[in-house]
N, C-alpha and C positions, 0 to 999 in steps of 0.2 A: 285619142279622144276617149275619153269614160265612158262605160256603159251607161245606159239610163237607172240601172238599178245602183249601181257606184253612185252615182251621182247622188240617187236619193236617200241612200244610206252615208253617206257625206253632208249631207242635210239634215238629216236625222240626227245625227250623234254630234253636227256644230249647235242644233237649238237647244239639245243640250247641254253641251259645253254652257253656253250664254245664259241657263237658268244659272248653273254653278256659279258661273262666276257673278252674275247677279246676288246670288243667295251669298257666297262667301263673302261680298262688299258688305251685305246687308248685316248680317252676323259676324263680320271681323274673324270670318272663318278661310285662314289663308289655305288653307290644304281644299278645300273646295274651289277655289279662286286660281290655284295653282292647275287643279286637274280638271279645272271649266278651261282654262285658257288652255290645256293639253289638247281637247275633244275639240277646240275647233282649229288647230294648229296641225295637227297630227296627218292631216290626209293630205297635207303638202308634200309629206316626204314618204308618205305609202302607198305601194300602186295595188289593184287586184279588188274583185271585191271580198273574196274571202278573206286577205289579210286586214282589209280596211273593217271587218264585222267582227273580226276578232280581238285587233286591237280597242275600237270602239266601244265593244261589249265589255272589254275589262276596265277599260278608263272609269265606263259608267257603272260598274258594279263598284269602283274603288270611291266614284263620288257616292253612291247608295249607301256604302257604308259609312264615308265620314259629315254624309249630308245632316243628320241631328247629334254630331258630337261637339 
């Protein structure tokens, strides 16, 4: 079973994902649609909360950057 911090940082970076993928439908922006769908998918197959804030953190720096391209 997940910490409670896991868990909340698995929440944290899927509401994310869901603006992404929200924003990429809306802008026909597939690269944000592809790494919104990554951020809420991803903590299926990562255990830890460190590895879960690391991978997270980079997903969501990779949508920051391609969110107004």
């Amino acid at each position: 079973m997940p910490s409670p911090e896991t868990i909340f940082v698995i929440i944290l970076f899927s509401a994310i994902g869901l603006a992404a993928v929200r924003h990429g439908k809306r802008e026909s922006n597939a690269v944000c649609l592809l790494l919104g769908i990554a951020l809420m998918i991803y903590p299926y197959f990562v255990e830890g909360l460190l590895l879960n804030l690391g991978v997270g953190a980079a997903l969501t720096t990779a949508v920051w950057h391609f969110w107004s391209s």
